[in-house]
NUDREN-934581 format. One record per atom (N, C-alpha, C): residue number from 1; x, y, z; atom name; residue in one letter. Coordinates in steps of 0.05 Angstrom, whole numbers. Layout:
% residues N
{atom NUM, {X, Y, Z}, 'CA', 'A'} ...
***
This chain:
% residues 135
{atom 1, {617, 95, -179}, 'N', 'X'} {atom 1, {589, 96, -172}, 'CA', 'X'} {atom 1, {584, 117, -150}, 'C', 'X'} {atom 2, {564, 130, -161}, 'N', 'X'} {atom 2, {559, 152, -129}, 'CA', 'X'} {atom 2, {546, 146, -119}, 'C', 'X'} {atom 3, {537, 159, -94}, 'N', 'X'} {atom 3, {518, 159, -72}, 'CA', 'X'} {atom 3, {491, 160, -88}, 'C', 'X'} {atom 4, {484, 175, -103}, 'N', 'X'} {atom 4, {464, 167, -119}, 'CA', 'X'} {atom 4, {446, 144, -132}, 'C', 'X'} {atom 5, {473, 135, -143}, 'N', 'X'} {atom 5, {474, 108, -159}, 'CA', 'X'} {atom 5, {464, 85, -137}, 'C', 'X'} {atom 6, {480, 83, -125}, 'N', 'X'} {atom 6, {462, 66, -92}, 'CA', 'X'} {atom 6, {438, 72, -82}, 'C', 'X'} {atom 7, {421, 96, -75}, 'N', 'X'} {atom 7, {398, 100, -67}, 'CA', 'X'} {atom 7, {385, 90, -104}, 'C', 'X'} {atom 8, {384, 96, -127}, 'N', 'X'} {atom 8, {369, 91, -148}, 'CA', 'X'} {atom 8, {368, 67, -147}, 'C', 'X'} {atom 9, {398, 44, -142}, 'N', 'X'} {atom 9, {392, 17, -142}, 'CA', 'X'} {atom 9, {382, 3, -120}, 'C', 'X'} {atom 10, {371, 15, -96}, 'N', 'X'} {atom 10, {362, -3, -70}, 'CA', 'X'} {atom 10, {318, 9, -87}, 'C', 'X'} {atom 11, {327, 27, -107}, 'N', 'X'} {atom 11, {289, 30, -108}, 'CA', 'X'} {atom 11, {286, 13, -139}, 'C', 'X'} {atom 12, {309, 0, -141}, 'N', 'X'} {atom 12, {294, -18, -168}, 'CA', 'X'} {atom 12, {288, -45, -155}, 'C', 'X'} {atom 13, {267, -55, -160}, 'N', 'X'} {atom 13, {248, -75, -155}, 'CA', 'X'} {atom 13, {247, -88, -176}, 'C', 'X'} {atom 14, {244, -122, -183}, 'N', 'X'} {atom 14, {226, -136, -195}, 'CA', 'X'} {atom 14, {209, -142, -187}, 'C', 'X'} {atom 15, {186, -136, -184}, 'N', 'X'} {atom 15, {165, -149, -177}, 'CA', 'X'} {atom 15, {146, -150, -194}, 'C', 'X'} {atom 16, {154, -168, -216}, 'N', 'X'} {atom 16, {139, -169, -240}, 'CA', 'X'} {atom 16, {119, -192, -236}, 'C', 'X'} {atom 17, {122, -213, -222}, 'N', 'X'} {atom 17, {100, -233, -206}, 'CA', 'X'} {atom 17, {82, -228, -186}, 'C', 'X'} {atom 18, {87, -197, -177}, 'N', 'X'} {atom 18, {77, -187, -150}, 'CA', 'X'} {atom 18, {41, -179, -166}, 'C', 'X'} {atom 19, {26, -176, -152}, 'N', 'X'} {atom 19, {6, -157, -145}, 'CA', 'X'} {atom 19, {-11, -145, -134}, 'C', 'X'} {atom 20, {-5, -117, -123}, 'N', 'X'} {atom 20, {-1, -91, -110}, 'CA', 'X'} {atom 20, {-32, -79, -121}, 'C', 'X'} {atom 21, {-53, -81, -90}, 'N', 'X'} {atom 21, {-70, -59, -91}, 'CA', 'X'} {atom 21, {-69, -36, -83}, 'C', 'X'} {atom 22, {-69, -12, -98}, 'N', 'X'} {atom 22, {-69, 17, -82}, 'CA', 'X'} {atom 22, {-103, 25, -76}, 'C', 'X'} {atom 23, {-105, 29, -54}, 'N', 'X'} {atom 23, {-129, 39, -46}, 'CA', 'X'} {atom 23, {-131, 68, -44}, 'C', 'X'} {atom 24, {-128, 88, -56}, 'N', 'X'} {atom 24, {-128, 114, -57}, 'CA', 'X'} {atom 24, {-153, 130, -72}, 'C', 'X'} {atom 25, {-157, 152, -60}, 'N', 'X'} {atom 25, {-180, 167, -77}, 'CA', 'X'} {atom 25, {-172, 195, -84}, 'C', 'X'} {atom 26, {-152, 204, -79}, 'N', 'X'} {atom 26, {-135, 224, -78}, 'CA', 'X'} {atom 26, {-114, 227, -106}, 'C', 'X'} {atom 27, {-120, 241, -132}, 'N', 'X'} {atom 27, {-105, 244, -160}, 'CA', 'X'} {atom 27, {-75, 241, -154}, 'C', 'X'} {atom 28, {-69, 259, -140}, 'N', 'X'} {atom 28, {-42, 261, -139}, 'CA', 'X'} {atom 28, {-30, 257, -126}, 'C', 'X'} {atom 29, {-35, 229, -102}, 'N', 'X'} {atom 29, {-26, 212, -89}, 'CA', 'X'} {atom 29, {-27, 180, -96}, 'C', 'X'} {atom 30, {-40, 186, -130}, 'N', 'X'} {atom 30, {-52, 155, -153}, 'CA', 'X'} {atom 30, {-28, 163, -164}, 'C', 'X'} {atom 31, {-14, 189, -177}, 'N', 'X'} {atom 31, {13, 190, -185}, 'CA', 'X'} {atom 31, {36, 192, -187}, 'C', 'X'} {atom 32, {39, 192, -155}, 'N', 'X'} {atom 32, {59, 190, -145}, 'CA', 'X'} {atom 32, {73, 154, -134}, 'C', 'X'} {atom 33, {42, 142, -132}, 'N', 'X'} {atom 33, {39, 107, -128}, 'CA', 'X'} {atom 33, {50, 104, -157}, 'C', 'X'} {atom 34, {35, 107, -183}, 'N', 'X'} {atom 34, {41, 99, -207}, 'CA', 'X'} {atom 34, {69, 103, -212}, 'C', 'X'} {atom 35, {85, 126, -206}, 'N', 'X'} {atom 35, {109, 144, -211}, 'CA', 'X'} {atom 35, {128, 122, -195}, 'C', 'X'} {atom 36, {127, 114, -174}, 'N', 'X'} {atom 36, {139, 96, -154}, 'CA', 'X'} {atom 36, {141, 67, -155}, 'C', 'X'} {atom 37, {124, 59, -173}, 'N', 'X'} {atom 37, {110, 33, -169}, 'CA', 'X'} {atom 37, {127, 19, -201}, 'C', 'X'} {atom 38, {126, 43, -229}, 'N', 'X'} {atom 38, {127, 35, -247}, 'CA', 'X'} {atom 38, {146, 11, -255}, 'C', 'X'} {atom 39, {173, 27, -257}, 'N', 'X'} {atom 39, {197, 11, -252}, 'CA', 'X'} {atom 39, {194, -13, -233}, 'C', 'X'} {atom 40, {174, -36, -220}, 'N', 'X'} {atom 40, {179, -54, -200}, 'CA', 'X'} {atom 40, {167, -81, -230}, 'C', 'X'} {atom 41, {153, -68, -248}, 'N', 'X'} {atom 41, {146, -88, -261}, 'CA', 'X'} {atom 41, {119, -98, -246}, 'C', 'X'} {atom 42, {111, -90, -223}, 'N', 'X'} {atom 42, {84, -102, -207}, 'CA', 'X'} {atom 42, {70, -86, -213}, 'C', 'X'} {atom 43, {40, -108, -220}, 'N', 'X'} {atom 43, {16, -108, -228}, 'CA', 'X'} {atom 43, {2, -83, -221}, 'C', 'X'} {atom 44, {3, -71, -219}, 'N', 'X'} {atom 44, {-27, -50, -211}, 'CA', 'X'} {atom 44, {-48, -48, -203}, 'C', 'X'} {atom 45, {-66, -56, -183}, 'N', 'X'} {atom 45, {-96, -57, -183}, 'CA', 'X'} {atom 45, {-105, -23, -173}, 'C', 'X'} {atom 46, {-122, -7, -178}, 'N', 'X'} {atom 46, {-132, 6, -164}, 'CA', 'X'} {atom 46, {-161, 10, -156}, 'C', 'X'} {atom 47, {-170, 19, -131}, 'N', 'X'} {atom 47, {-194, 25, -128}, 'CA', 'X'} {atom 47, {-188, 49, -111}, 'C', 'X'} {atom 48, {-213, 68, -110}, 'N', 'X'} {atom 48, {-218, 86, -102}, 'CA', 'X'} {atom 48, {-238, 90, -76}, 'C', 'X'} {atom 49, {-237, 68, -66}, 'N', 'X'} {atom 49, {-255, 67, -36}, 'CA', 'X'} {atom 49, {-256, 40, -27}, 'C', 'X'} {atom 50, {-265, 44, 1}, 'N', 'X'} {atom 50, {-259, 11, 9}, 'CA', 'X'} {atom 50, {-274, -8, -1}, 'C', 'X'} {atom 51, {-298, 3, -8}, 'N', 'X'} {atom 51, {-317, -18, -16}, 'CA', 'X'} {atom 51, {-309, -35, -40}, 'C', 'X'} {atom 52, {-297, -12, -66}, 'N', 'X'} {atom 52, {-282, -22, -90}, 'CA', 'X'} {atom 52, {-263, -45, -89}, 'C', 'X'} {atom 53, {-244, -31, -56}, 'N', 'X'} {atom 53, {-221, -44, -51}, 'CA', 'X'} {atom 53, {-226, -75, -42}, 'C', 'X'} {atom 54, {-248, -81, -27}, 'N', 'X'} {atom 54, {-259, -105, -15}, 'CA', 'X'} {atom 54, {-270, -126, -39}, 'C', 'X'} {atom 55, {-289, -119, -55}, 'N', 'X'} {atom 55, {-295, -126, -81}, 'CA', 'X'} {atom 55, {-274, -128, -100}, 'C', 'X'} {atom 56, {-246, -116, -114}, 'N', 'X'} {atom 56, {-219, -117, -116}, 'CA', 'X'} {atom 56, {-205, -141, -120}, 'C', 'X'} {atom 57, {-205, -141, -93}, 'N', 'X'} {atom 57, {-185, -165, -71}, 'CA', 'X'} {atom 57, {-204, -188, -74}, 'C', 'X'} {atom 58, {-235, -189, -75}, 'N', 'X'} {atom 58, {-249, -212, -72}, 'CA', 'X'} {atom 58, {-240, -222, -110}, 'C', 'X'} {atom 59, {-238, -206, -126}, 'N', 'X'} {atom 59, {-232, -219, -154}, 'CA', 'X'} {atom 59, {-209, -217, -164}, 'C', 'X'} {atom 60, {-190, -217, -150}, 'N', 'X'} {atom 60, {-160, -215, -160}, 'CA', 'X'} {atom 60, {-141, -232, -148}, 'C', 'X'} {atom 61, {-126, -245, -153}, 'N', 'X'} {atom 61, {-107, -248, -131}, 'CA', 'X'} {atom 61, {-81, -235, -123}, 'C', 'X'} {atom 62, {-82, -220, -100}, 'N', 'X'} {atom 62, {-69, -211, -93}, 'CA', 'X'} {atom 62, {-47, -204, -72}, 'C', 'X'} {atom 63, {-23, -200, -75}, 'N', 'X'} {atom 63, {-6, -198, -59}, 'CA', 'X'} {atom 63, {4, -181, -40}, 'C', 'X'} {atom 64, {-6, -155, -41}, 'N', 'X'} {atom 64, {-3, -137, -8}, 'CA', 'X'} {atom 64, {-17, -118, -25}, 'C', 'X'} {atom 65, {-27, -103, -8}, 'N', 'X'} {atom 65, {-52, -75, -6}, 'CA', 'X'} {atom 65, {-38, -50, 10}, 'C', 'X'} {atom 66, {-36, -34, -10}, 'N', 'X'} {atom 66, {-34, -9, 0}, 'CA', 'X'} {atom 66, {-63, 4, 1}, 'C', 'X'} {atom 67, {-76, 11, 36}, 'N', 'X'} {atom 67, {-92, 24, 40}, 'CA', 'X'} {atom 67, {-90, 44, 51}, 'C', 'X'} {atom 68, {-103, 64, 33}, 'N', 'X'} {atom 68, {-110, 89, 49}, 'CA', 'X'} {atom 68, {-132, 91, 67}, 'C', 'X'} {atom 69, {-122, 102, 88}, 'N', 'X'} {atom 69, {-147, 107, 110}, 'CA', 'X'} {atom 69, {-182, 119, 107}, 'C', 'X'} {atom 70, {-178, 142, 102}, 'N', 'X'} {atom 70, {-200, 165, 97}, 'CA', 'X'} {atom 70, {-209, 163, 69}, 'C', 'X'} {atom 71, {-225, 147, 61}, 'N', 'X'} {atom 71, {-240, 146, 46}, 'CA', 'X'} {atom 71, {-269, 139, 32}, 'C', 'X'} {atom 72, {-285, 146, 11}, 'N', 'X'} {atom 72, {-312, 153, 8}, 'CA', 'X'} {atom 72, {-317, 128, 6}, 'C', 'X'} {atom 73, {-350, 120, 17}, 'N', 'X'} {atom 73, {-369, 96, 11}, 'CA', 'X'} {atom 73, {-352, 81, 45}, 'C', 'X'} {atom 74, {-322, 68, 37}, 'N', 'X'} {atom 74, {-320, 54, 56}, 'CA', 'X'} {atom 74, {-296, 62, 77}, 'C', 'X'} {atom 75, {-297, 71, 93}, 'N', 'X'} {atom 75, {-265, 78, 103}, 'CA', 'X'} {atom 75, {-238, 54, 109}, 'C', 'X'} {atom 76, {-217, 63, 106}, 'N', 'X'} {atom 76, {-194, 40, 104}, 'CA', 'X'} {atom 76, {-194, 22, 130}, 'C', 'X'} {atom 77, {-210, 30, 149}, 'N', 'X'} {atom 77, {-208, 14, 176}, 'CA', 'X'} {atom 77, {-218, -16, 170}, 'C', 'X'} {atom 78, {-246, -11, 154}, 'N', 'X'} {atom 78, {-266, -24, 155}, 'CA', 'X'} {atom 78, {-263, -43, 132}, 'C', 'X'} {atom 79, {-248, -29, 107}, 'N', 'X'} {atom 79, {-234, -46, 92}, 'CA', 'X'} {atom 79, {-216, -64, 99}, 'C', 'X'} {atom 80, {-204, -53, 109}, 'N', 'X'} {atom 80, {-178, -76, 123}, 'CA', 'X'} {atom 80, {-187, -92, 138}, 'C', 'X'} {atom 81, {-211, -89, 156}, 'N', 'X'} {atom 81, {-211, -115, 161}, 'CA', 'X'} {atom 81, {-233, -145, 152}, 'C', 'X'} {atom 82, {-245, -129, 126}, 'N', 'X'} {atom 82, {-264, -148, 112}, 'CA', 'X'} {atom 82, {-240, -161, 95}, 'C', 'X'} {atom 83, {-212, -140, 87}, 'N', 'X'} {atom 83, {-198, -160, 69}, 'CA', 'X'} {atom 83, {-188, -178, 89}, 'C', 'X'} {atom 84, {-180, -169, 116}, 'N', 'X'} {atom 84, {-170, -194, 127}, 'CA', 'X'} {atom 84, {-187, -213, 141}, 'C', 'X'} {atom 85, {-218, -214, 140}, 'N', 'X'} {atom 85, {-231, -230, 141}, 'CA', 'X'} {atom 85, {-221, -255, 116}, 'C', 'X'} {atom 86, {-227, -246, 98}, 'N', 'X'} {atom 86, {-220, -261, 72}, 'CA', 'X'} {atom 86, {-201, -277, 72}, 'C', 'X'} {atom 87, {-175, -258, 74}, 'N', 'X'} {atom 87, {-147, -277, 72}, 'CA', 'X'} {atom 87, {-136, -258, 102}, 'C', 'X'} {atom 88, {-130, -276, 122}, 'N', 'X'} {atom 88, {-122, -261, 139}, 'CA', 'X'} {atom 88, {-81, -259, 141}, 'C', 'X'} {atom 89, {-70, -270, 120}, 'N', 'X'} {atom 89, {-47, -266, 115}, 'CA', 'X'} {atom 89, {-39, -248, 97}, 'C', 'X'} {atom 90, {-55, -230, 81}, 'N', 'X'} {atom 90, {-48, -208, 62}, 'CA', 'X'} {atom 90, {-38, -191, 81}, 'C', 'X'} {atom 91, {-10, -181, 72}, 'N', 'X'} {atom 91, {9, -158, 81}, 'CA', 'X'} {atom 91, {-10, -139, 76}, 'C', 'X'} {atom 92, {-25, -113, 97}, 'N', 'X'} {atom 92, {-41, -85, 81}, 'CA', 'X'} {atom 92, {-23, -64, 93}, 'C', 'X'} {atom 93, {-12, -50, 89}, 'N', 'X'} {atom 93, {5, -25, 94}, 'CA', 'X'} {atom 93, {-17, -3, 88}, 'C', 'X'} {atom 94, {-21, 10, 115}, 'N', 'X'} {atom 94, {-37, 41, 117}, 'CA', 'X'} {atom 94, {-21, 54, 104}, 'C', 'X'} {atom 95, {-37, 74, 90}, 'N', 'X'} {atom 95, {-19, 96, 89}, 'CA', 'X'} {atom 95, {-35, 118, 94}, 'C', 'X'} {atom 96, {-26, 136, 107}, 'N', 'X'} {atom 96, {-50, 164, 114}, 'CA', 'X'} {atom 96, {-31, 190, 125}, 'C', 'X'} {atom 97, {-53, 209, 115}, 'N', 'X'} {atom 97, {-39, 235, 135}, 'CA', 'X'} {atom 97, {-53, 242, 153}, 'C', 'X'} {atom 98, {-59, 226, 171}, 'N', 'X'} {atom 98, {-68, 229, 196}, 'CA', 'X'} {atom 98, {-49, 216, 208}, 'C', 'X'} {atom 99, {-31, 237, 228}, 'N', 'X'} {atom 99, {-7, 216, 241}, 'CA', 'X'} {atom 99, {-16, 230, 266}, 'C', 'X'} {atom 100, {-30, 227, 272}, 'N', 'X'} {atom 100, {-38, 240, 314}, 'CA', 'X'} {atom 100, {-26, 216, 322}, 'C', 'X'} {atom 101, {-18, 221, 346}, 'N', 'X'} {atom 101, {-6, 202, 369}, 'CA', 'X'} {atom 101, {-39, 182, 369}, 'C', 'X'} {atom 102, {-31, 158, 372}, 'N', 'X'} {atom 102, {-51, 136, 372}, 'CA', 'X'} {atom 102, {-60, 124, 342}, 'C', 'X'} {atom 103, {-55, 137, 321}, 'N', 'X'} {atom 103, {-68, 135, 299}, 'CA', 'X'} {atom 103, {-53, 109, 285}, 'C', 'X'} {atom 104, {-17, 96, 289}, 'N', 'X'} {atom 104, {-6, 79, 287}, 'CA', 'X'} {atom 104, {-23, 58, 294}, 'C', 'X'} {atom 105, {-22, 49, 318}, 'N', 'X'} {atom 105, {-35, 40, 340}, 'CA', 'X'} {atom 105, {-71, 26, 332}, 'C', 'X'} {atom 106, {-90, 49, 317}, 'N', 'X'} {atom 106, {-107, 47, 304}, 'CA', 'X'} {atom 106, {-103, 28, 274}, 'C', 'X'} {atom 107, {-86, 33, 265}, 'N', 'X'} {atom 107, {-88, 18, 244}, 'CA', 'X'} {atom 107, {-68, -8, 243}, 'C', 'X'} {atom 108, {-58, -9, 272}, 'N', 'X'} {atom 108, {-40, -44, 272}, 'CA', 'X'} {atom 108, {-72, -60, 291}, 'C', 'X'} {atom 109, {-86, -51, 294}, 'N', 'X'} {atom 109, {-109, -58, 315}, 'CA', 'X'} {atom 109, {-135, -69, 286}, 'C', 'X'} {atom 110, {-137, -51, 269}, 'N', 'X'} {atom 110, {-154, -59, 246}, 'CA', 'X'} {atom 110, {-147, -82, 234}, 'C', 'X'} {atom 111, {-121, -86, 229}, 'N', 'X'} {atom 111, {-107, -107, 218}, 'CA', 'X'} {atom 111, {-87, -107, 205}, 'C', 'X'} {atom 112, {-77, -70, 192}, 'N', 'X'} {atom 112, {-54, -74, 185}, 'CA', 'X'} {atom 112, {-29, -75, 189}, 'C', 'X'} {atom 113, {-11, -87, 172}, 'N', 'X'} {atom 113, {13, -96, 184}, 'CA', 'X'} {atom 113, {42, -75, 177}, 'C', 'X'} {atom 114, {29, -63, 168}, 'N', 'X'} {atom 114, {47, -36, 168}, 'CA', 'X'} {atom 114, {33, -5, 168}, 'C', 'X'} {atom 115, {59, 22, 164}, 'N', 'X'} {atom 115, {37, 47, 163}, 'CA', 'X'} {atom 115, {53, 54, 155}, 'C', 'X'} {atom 116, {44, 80, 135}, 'N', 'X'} {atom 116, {72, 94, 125}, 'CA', 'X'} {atom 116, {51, 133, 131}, 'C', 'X'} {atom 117, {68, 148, 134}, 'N', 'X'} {atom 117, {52, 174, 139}, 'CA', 'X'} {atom 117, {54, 192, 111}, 'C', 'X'} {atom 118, {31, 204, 102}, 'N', 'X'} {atom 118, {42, 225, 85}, 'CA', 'X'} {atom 118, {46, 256, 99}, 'C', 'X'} {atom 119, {65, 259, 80}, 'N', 'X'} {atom 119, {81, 252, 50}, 'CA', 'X'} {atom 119, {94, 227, 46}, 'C', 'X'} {atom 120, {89, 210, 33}, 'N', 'X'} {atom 120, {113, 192, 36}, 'CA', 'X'} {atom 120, {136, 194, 21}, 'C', 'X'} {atom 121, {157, 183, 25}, 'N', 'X'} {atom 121, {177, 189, 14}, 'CA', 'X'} {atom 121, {191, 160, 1}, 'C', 'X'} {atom 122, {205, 150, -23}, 'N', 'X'} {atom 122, {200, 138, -48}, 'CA', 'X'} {atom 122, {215, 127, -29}, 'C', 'X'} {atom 123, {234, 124, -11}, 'N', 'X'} {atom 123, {252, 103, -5}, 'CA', 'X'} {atom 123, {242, 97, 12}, 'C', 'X'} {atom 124, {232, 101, 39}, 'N', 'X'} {atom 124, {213, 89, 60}, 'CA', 'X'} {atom 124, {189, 72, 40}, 'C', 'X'} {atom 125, {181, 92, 27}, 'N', 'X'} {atom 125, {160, 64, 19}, 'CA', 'X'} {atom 125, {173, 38, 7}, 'C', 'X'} {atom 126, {183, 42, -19}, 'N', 'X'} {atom 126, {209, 9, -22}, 'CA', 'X'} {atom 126, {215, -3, -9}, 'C', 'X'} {atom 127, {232, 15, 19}, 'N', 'X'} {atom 127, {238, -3, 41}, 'CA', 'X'} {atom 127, {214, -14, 53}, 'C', 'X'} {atom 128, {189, -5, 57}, 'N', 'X'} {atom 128, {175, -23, 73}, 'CA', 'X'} {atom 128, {156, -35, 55}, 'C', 'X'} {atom 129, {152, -38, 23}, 'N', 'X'} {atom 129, {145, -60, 7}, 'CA', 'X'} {atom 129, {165, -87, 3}, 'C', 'X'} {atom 130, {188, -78, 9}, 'N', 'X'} {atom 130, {205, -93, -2}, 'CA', 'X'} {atom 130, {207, -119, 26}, 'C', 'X'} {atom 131, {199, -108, 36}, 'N', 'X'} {atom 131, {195, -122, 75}, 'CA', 'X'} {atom 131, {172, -154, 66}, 'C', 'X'} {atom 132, {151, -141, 52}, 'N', 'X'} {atom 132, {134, -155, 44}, 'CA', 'X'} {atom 132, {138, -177, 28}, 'C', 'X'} {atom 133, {143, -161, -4}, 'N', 'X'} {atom 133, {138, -169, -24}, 'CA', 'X'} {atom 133, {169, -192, -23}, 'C', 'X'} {atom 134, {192, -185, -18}, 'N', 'X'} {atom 134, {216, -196, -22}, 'CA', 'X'} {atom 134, {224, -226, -5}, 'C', 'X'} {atom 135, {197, -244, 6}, 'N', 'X'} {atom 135, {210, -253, 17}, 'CA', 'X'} {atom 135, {211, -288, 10}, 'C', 'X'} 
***
């Protein structure tokens, strides 16, 4: 088995019981989530703004939220914390490319409980769904 073979098996997931909102409005950061996500067997929800994302979460049941920050109608701040009005135990992991010094800080203060920066990269994100979803 190579070194290979180990990084491909720490990114296979079941999470075929799981379900995973992506909050993104950005094409080709929807297929790189889909590209990443496929192989876990977990559910898919998407919306394209917070407002979608809030409305979403109010008719689904769901198991952790990937939110993006910067986005149209509702921004991810403001989403995050109407979803955690709702259920204030949903895991939401930021994800954004806004990494200025403080901007962490900004989004563990909104409510979420993780951040990932873009670009992201396929094994940081696993590793920090797997934080969530695995336990």
């Amino acid at each position: 088995m190579s070194i290979n073979d180990n990084i491909s098996n720490a990114l296979v997931q079941n999470w075929e019981d799981k379900v995973i909102l992506v909050v993104e409005d950005v094409d080709t950061n929807k297929i790189f989530f889909d590209a990443a996500l496929r192989k876990t067997k977990a559910k898919i929800l998407w919306a394209k703004d917070g407002q979608e994302a809030v409305d979403m979460f109010q008719e689904n049941t769901v198991d952790l939220v990937l939110m993006d920050l910067q986005l149209p109608i509702m921004d991810g701040y403001t989403a995050t914390r109407k979803i955690k009005e709702i259920n204030k135990d949903i895991p939401i992991i930021a994800q954004t490319a806004h990494v200025m010094s403080g901007e962490r800080e900004k989004c563990l203060e909104a409510g979420c409980d993780d951040y990932l920066a873009k670009p992201i990269r396929l094994q940081f994100l696993m590793d920090t769904l797997s934080k969530f979803l695995n336990k």
